[in-house]
ROBAMI-6290 format. One line per 10 residues: their letters; for each residue y, x, z of N, C-alpha, C, CB. Coordinates in steps of 0.001 Angstrom, whole numbers, plus 500000, padded with zeros to 6 digits. Glycine has a CB too. Layout:
N
a = Y X Z Y X Z Y X Z Y X Z; ...
end
This chain:
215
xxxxxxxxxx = 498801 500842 500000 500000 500000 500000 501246 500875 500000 500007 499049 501223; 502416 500454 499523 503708 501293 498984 504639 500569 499464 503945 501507 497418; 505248 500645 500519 506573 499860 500796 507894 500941 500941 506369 498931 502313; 508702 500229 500459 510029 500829 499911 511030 500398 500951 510468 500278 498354; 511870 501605 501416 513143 501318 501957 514647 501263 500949 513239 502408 503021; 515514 500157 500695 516517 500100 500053 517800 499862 500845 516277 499254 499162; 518726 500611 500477 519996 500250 501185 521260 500750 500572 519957 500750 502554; 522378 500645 500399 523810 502308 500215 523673 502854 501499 525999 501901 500006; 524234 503793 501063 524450 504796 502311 525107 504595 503601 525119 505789 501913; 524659 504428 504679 524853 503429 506170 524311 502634 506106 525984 502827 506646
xxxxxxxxxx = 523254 501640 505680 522724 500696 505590 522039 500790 506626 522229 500465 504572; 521280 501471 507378 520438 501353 508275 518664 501555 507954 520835 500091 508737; 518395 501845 506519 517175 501854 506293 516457 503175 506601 517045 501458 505063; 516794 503908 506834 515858 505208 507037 515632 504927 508789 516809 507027 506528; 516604 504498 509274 516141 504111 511197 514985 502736 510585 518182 503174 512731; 515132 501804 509775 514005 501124 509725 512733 501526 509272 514243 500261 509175; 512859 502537 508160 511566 503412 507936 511151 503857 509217 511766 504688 506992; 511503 504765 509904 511270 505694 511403 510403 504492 511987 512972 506194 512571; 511233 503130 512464 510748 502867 513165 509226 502051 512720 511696 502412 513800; 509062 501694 511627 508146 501050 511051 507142 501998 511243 508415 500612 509738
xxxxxxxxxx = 507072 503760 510877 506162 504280 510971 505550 504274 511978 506282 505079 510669; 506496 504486 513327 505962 504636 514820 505221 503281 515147 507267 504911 515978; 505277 502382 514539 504801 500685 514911 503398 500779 514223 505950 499175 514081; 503302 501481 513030 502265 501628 512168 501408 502225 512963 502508 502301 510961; 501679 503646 513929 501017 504818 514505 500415 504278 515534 501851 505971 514896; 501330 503405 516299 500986 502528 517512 499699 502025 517312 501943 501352 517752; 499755 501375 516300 499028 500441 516049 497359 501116 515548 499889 499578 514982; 497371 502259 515203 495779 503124 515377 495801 503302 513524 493911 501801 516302; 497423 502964 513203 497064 503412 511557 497485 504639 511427 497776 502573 510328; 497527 505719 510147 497400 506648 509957 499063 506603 508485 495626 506908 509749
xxxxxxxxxx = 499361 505948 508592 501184 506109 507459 501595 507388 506929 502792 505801 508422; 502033 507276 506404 502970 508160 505546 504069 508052 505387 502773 508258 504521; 505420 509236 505878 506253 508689 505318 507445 509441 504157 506697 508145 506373; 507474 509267 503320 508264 510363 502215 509576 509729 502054 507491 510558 500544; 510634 510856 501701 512097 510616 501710 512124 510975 499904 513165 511826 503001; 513104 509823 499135 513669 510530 497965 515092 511045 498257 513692 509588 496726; 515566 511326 497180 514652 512620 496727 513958 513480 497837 515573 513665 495936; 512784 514277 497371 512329 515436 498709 510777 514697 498421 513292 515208 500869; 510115 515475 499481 508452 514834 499981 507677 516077 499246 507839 512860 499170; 508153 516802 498084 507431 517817 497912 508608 519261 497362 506205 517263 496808
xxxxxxxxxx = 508058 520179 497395 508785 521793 497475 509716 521732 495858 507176 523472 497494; 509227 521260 494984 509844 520639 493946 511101 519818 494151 508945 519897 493405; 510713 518498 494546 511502 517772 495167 512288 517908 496040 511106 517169 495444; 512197 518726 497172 513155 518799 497588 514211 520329 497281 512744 518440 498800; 513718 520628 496523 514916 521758 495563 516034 520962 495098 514240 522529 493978; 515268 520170 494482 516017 518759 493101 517295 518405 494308 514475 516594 492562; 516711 517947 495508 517565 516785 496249 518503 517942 496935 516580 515562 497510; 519095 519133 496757 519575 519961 497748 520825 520265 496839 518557 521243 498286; 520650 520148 495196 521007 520304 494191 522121 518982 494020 519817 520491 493334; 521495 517995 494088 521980 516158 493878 522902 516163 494900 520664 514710 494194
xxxxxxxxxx = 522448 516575 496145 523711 516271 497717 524623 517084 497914 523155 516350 499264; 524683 518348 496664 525801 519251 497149 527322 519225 496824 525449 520419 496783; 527814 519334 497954 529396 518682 497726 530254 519315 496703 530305 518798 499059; 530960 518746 496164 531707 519425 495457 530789 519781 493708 532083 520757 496518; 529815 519716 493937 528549 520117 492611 529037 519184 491275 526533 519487 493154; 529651 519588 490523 529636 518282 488836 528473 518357 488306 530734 518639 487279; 527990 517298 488545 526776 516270 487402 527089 515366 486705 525733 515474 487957; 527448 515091 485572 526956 514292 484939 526230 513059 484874 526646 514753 484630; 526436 512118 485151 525746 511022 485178 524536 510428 484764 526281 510535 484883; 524308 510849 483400 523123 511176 482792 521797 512436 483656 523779 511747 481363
xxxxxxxxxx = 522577 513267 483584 521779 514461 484317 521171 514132 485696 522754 515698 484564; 522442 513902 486204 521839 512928 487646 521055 512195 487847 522423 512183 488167; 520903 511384 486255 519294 509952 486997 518031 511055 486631 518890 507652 485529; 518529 511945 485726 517249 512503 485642 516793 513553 486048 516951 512577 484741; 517706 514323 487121 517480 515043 488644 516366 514039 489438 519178 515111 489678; 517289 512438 490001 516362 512120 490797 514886 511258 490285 517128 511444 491718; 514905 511482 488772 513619 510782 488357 512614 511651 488368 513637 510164 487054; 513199 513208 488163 511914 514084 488399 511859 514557 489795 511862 515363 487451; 512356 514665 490547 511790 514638 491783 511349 513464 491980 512549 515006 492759; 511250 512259 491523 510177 511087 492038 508889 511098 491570 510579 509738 491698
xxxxxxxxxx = 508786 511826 489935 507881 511614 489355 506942 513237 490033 508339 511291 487686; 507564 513946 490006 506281 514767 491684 505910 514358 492571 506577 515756 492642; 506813 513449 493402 506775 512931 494463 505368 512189 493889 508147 512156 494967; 505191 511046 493343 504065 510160 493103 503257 510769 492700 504156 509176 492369; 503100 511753 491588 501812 512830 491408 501194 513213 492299 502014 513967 490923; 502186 514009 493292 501507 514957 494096 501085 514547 495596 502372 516114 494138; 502060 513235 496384 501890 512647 497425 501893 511404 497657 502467 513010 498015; 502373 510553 496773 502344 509011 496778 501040 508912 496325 503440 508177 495856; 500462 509048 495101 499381 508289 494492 497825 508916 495523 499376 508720 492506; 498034 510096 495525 497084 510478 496366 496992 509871 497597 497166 511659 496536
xxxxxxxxxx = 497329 509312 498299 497956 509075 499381 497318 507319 499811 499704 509330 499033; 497646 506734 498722 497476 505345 498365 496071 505023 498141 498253 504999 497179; 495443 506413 497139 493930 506189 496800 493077 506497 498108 493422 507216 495516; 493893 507364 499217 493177 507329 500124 492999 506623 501323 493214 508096 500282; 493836 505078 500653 494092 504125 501525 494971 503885 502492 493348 504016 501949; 496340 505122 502597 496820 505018 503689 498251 504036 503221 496972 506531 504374; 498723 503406 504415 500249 503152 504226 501309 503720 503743 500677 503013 505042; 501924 504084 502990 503097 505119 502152 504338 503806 502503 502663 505571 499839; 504974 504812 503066 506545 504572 503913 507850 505247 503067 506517 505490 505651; 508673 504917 501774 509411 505331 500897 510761 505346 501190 509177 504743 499921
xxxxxxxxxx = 511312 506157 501609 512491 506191 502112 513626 505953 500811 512592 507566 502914; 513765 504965 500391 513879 505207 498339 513216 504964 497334 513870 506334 497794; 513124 504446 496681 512336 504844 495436 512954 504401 494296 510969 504338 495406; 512640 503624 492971 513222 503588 491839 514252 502539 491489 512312 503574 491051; 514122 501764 492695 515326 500818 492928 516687 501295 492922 515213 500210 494148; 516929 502574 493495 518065 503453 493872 518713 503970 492278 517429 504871 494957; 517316 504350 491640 517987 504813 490284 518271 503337 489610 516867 505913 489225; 517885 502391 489685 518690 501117 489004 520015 500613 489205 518081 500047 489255; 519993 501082 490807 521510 500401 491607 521976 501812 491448 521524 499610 493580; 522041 503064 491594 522506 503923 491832 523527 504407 490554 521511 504637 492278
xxxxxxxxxx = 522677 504775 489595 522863 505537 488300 523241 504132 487405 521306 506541 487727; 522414 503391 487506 522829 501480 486565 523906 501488 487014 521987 499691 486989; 524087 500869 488254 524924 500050 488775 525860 500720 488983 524592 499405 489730; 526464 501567 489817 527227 502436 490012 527584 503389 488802 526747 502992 491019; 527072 504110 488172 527614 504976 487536 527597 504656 486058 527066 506115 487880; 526900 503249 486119 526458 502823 484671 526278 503691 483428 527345 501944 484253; 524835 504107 483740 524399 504929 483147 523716 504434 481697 523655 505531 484047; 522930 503461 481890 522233 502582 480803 522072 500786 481364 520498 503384 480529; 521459 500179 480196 521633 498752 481043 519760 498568 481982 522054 497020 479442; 520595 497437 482805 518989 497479 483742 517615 497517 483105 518784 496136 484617
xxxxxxxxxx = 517605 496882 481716 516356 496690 481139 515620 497905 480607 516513 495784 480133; 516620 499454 480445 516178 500421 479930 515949 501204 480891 516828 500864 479044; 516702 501077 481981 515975 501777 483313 514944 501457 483700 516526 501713 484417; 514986 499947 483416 513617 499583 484447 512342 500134 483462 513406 497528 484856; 512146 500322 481824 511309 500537 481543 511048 502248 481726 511279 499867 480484; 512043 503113 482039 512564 504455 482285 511497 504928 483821 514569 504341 482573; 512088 504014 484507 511593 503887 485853 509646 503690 486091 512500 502463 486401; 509594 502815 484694 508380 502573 484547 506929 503832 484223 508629 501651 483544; 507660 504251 483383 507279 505844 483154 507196 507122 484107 508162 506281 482302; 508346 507122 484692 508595 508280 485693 507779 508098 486829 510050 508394 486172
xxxxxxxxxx = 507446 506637 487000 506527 506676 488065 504930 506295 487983 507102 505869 488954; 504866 506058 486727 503504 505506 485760 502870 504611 486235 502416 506410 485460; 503691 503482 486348 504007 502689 486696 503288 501846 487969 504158 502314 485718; 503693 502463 488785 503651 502358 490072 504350 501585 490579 503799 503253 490590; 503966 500319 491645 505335 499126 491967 505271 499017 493180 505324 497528 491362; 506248 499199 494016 505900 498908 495508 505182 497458 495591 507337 498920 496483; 504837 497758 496967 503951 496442 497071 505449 495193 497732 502205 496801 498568; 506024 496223 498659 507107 495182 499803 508192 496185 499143 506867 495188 502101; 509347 496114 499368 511182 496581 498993 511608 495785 499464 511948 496680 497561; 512613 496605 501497 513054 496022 501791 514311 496639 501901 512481 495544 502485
xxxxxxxxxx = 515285 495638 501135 516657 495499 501678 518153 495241 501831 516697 495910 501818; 518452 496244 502644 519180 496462 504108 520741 496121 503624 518979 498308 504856; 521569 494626 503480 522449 494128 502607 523598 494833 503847 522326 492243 502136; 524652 495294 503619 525912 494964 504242 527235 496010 503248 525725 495422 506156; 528536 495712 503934 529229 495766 503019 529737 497110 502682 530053 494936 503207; 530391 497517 501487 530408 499396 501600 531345 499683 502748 531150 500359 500020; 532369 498504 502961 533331 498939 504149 532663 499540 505391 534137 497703 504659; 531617 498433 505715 530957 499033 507593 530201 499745 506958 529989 497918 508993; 529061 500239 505947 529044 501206 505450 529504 502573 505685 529314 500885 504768; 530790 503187 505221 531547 503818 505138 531951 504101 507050 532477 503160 504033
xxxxxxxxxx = 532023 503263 507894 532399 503353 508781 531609 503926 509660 532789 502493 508977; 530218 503942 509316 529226 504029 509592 528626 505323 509823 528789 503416 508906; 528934 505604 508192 529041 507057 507392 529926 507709 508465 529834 507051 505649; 530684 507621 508297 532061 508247 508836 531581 508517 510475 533616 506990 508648; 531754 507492 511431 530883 508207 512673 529632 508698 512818 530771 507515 513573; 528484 508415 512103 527307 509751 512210 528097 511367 511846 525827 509436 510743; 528671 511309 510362 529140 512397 510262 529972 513515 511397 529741 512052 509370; 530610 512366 511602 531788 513236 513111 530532 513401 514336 533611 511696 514054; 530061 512542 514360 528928 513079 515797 528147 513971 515477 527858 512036 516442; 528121 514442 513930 526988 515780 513714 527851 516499 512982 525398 515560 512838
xxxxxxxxxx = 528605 516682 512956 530074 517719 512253 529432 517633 511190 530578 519527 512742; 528846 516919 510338 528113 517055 508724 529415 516408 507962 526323 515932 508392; 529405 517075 507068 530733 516397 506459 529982 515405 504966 532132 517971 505857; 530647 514551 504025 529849 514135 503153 529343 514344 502281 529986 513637 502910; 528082 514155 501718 527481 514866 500907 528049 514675 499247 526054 514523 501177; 527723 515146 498307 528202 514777 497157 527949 512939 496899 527435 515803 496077; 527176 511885 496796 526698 510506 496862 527658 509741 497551 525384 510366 497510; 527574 510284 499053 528844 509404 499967 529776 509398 499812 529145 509518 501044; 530305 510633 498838 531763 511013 498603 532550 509965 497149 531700 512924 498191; 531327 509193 496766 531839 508935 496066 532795 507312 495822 530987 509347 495460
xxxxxxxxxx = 533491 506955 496807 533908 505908 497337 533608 504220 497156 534937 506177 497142; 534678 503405 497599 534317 502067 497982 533835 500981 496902 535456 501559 498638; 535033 501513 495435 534694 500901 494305 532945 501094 493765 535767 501496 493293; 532747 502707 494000 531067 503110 493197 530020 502125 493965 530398 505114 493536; 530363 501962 495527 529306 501428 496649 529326 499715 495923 530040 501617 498740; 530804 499305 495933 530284 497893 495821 529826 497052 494414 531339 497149 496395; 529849 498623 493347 528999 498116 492033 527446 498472 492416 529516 499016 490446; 526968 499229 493178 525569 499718 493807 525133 498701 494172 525487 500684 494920; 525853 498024 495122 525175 497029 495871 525167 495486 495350 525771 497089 497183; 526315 495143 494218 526029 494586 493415 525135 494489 492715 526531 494623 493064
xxxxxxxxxx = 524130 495701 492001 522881 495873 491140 521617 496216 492098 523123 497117 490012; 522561 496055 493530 520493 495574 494555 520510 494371 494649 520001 496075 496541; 521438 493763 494635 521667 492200 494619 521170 491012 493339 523220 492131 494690; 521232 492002 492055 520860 491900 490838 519371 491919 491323 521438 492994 489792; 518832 492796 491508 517602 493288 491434 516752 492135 492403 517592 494923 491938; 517312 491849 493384 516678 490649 494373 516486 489252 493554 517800 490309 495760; 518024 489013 492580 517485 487727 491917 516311 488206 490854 518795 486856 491085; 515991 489303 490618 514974 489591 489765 513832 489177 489901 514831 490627 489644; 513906 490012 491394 512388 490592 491730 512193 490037 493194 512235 492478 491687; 512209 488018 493332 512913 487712 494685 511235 487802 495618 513983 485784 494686
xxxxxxxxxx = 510163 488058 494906 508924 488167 495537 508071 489301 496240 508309 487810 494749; 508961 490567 495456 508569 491949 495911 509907 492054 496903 508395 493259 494532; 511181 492026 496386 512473 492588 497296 513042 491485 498528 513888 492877 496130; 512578 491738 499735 512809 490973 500458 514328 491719 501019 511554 490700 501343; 515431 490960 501095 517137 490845 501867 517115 490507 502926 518199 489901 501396; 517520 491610 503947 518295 491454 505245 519493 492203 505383 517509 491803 506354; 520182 491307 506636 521269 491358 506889 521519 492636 506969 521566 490682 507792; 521822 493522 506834 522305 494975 507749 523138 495580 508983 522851 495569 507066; 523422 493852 509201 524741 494304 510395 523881 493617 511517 526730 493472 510165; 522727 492997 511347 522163 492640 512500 521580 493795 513418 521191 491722 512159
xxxxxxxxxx = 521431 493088 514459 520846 494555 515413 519829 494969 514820 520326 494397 517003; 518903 496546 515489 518312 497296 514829 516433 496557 515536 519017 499089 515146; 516431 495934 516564 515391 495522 517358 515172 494030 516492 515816 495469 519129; 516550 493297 515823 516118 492582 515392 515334 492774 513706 517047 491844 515685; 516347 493533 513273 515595 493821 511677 514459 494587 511762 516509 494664 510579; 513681 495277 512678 512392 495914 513120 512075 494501 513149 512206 496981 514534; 511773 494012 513842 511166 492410 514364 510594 491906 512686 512850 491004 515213; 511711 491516 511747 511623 491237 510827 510763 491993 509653 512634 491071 510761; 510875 493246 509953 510045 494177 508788 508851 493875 509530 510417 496040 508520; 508268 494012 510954 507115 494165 510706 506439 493133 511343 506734 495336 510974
xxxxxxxxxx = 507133 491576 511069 506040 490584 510970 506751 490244 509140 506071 488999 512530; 506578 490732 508961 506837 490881 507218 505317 491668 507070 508592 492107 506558; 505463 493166 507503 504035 493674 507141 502986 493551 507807 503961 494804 506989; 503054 492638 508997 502033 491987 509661 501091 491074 508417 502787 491006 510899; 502174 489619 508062 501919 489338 506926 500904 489853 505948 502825 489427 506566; 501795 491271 505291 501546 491796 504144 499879 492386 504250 502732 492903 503860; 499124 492712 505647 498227 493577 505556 497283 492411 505633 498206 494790 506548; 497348 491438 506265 496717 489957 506355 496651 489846 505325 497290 488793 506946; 497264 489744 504658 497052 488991 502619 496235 490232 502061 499092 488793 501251; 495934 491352 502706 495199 492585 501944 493744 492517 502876 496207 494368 502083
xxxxx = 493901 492039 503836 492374 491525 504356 492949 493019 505754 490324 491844 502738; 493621 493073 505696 493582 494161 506886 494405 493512 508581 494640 495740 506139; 494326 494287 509543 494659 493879 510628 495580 494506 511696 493699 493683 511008; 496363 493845 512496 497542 494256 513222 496887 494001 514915 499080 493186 512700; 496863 495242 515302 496488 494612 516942 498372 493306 517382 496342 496857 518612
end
């Protein structure tokens, strides 16, 4: 099984990945969890390259930085991973290049990504994609105090302001009326105990419909 974390940047989805894994571990399963870009020595070259401040890419170049670090990523640790039955926890995946590079930087239209996307990952579909809706403003605000509490300043992605975020999140919003059976929407400004609550009687659900079980 392949479940996907989606969000812009502050959204809250990588604390919902974390915590999903530890609920998974609890629970006597054995998860996985990989970050895009990154998850393999390849990959995370690619992603060190993509986050560096100040770095000019190209827009074009850029979807296809983070399509080949995905398409290792699934070669070398997703697919293996899956055949060996375990849970795979995606901090990202090809949703990001639709809203990211589509939507934001409008790179090509959704229908040529998505078949783009289709390839790079050979065609691989998450099973669940959840997410994490709120606005680029608390976003940004968001951004802005992690950064000051870890003196990290912003990476090349975050830097790229309010107008790029709210065409991004416009084309995850796209993507939900798409795909309203795989991409499940939550709030992002709700508490963090409550949207845990929600993901994982979501994959409580999800392992029940696969014949599997949740203490």
């Amino acid at each position: 099984m392949l479940i996907t974390f989606e969000g812009i940047d502050g959204s809250g989805k990588s604390t919902q990945a974390h915590l999903l894994i530890e609920r998974l571990r609890q629970s006597g399963r054995v998860p996985l969890l990989v970050r895009e870009p990154g998850g393999t020595e390849v990959s995370e070259r690619i992603r060190s390259i993509l986050l560096e401040p100040g770095l000019h890419i190209v827009p074009f170049a850029e979807m296809l930085l983070f399509s080949a670090a995905r398409a290792q990523l699934v070669a070398e640790v997703i697919q293996p991973a899956i055949a060996n039955g375990q849970i795979v926890i995606c901090d990202r995946f090809y949703d990001s290049t639709t809203a990211y590079q589509g939507g934001g930087r409008g790179v090509e239209n959704p229908e040529w990504i998505r078949s783009f996307n289709n390839r790079v990952t050979g065609g691989l579909v998450p099973d669940r994609t959840y997410y994490f809706d709120i606005s680029p403003e608390v976003a940004y605000d968001r951004r802005h105090q992690r950064n000051t509490a870890t003196t990290a300043g912003e990476d090349r992605l975050e830097s790229a302001g309010i107008a790029f975020y709210e065409r991004v999140r416009k084309a995850y919003l796209d993507l939900n009326r798409a795909e309203p059976d795989r991409i499940l929407v939550l709030d992002g400004s709700e508490s963090i105990e409550s949207l845990h609550q929600k993901v994982w009687d979501d994959v409580s659900d999800l392992l029940k419909e696969e014949g599997g079980t949740l203490p």
